[in-house]
N, C-alpha and C positions, 0 to 999 in steps of 0.2 A: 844479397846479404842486407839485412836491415840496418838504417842508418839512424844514429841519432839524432834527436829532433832537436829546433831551435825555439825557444819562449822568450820574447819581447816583454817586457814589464817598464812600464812608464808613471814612475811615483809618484802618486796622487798630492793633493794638497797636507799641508800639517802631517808629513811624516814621522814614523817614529824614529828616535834618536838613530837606533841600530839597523846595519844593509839587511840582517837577517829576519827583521821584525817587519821592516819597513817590505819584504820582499813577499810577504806569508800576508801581509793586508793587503797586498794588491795584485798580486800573480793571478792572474784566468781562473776563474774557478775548473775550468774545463783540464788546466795544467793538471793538477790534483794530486801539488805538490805542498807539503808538509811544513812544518816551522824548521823539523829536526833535518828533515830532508835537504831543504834548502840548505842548511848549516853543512851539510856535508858534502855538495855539492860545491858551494861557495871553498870549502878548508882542498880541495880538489882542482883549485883553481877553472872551474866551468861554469864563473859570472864574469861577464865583461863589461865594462862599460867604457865608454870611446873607445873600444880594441882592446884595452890592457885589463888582466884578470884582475880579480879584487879577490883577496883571499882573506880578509880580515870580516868573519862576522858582525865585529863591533864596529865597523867602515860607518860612518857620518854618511848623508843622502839629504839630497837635495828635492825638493815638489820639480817635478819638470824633465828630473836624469831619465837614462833610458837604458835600462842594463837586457844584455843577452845571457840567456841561460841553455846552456848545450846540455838535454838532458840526454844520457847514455841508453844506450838499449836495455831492457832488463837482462842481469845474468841469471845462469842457470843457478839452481838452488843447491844449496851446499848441504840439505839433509834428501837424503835419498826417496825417493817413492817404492811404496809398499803394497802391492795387491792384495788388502782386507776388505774384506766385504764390508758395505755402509747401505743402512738406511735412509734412504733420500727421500724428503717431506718433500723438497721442490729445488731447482734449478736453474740458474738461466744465465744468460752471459757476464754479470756480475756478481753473484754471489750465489752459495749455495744454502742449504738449512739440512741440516741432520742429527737423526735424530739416534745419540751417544748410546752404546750402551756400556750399562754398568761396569767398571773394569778397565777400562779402555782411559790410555791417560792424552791428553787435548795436546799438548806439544813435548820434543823429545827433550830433555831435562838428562843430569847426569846418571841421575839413578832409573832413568828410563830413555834411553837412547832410538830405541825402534818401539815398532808395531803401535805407533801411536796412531791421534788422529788424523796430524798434517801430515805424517808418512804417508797414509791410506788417501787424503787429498792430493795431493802431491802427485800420485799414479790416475786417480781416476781423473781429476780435470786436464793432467797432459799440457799441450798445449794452446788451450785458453786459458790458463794464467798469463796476462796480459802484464806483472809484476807488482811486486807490493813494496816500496823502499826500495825501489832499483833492482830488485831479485824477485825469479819466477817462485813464487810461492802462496799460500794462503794469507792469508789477510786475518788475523785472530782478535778480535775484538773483545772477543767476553769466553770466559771459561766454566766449567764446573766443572767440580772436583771428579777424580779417577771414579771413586766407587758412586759415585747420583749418575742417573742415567737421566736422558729426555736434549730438550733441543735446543739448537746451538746454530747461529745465523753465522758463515766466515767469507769473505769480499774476496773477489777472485782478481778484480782491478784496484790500484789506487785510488780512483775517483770513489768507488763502491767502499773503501776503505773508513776513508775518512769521510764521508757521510753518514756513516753509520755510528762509527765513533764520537762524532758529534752530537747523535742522539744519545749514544750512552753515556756522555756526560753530560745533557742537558736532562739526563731520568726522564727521558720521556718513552724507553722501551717499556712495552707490558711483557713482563713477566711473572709467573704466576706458577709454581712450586706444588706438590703435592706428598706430603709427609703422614708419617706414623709415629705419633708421639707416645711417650708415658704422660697416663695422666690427663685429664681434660682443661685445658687452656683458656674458662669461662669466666666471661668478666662479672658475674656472680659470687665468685671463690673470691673472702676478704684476702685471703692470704697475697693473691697476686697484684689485690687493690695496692699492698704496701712494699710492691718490688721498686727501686728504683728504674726511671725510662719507662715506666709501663705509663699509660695512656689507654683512652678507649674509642672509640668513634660510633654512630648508628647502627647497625644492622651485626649488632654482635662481634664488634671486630677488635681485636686488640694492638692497637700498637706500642712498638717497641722503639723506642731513639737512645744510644747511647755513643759513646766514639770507641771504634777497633782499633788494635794495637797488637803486635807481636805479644807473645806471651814473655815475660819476662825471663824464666829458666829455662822454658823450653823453645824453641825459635819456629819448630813446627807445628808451632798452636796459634791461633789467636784468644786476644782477650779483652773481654770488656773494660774500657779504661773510663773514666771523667774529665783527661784533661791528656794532651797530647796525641789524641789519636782520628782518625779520621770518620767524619759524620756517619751515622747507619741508622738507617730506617725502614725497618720488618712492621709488613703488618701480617694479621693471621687471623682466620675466623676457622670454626669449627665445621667440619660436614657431617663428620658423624662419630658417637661413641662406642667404645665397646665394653662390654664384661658390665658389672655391678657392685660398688658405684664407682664410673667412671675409669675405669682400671687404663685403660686408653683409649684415643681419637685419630681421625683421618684429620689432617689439616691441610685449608688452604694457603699458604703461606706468598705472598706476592713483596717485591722488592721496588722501594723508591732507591733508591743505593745497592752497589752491586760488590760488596769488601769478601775479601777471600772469607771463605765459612761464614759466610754472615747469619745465614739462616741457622745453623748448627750450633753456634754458638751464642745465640741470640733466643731459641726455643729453650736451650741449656741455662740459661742466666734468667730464665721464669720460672726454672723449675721443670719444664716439660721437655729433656732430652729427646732426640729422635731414635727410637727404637733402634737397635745393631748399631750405633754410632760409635766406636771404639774410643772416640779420642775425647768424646763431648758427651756419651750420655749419661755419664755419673754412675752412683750407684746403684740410683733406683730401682728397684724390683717389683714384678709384677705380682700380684697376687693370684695363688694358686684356688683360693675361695671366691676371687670377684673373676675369675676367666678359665677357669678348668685346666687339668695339666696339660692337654694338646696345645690349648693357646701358648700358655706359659712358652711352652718348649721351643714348639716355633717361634714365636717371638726370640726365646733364648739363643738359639741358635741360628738366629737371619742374619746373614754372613756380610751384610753390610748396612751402611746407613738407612734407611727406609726415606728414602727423597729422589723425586723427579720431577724434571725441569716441564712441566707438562703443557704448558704456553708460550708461545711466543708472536708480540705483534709488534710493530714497525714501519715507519715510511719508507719502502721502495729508495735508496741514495740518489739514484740514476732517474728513473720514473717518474716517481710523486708517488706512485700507486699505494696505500696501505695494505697492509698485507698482515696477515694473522696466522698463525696454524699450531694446531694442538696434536699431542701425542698421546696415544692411550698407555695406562698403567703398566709397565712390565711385569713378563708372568714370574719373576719372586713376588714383586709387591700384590698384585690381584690374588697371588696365593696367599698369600701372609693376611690382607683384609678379608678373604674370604673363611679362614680360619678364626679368626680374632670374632669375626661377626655371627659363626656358629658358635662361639662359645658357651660353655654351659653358665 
């Protein structure tokens, strides 16, 4: 039976005030244990120091102490595994990369309890989930939304966990989106020159900075605020147009910030909703004169947002190695631009 492990930490010099702070600056990297972690370890009475537990996060600490950390075996995970079939871009003893499809919602939630994506991990990694937070499960670092399809990097160990997540909040992952707007998004058009947040940069590319916020009336929205809400930064450059003039475009849409709907809401607040978007794309309507009634239609009725996560690059947590990998168009979306681009 496996036993749990023991981690030594001996407090560096000019600690921070709190056991908790002071335990998360100097613990092994190789531990690849948490701030939060620690915190709940510690309220568990499983940090010692000369023998006696310390259960007080807020514990005073000294340069010199020497605290033992009993960390417990990972338990089994309290959400079930699910035999769904998944798309695997790549794998290996830390983490996985898959590639979402449309529909399929990233963790169970009340109004989605099963046939997610961590149910479907859950079953297929088994028993190399090594544990994430003390529990055998996926490691969920970054999400998109149920209906965008494309790919999605998730940490099968601790260590992999938070290496990763420390890239996503230094923005230093590449990722890079691929959408179906209304409308063409050209820093040419004076109208956009006078959106607020809008910005432009060299090679045709529009950025967007403003701060996200719950929507006020509705709680499952987001929205664009100026004060209170958290940084966001879209850019997007154009690949190609469709219909006459400009009736819509393929965009590239890449993320310094990673806010729930950021892109969605973000394409939507220029004026260029993403086509099939129910909750963001406004009212805009396509013209039956600049794109013919096939187009129209199809576009009318693309049963979901026209967005996939089509890139993804990153440092290896474990490795070093950089690591890249791209997904091809899904056959709605390759259907939907290949219609759009015969249009009359």
């Amino acid at each position: 039976m496996p036993v749990p492990s023991l981690v030594r930490v001996t407090i560096a010099e000019n600690p921070p005030a709190r056991l908790d702070k002071a335990l998360a600056r100097d613990v092994p990297e190789a531990a690849a244990l948490s701030r939060s972690r620690l915190a709940r370890l510690i309220a568990d009475g499983a940090v010692r120091r000369d023998g006696a537990a310390v259960t007080d996060a807020k514990a005073r600490v000294a340069a010199g102490e020497v605290f033992e950390i009993t960390v417990p075996v990972a338990e089994e995970s309290h959400i079930g595994g699910e035999e769904i079939a998944l798309d695997i871009v790549h794998e290996d003893a830390s983490l996985i990369v898959v590639n979402k499809p449309a529909g399929m919602v990233v963790h169970p939630a009340p109004g989605s309890p099963g046939g997610t994506l961590v149910n479907a991990l859950i079953a297929h990694c088994g028993e190399s989930l090594s544990g994430v937070g003390g529990e055998k499960r996926p490691g969920v670092v970054h999400r998109i939304d149920k209906d965008t399809s494309g790919l999605l990097v998730v940490a099968k160990t601790d260590a992999a966990h938070h290496g990763l997540a420390a890239q996503f909040e230094r923005h230093s992952v590449e990722r890079h989106y691929r959408a179906v707007v209304h409308g063409v998004p050209d820093r040419g058009d004076p109208r956009l020159k006078g959106v607020r947040g809008v910005s432009f940069e060299p090679g045709g590319v529009v950025k967007i900075t403003t701060q996200l916020a719950r929507h006020k009336t509705d709680r499952q929205r987001q929205a664009v605020v100026w004060s209170g809400g958290r940084h966001a930064v879209t850019r997007a450059r154009v690949e190609e147009t469709f219909g006459s003039p400009g009736a819509a475009a393929l965009v590239d849409c890449w993320l310094e910030t990673g806010r729930t709907h950021q892109i969605r809401v973000h394409m939507a607040h220029v004026g260029h909703g993403l086509i099939g978007d129910p909750v963001y794309g406004g009212r805009r309507k396509l013209s039956h004169k600049a794109l013919g009634e096939a187009a129209v239609e199809t576009a009318r009725s693309f049963p979901r947002q026209a967005l996939h996560a089509a890139t993804l690059g990153f440092v290896h947590p474990e490795t070093g190695e950089a690591l890249r990998f791209e997904a091809a168009l899904p056959d709605d979306m390759a259907a939907l631009i290949e219609t759009l681009r015969n249009s009359a």
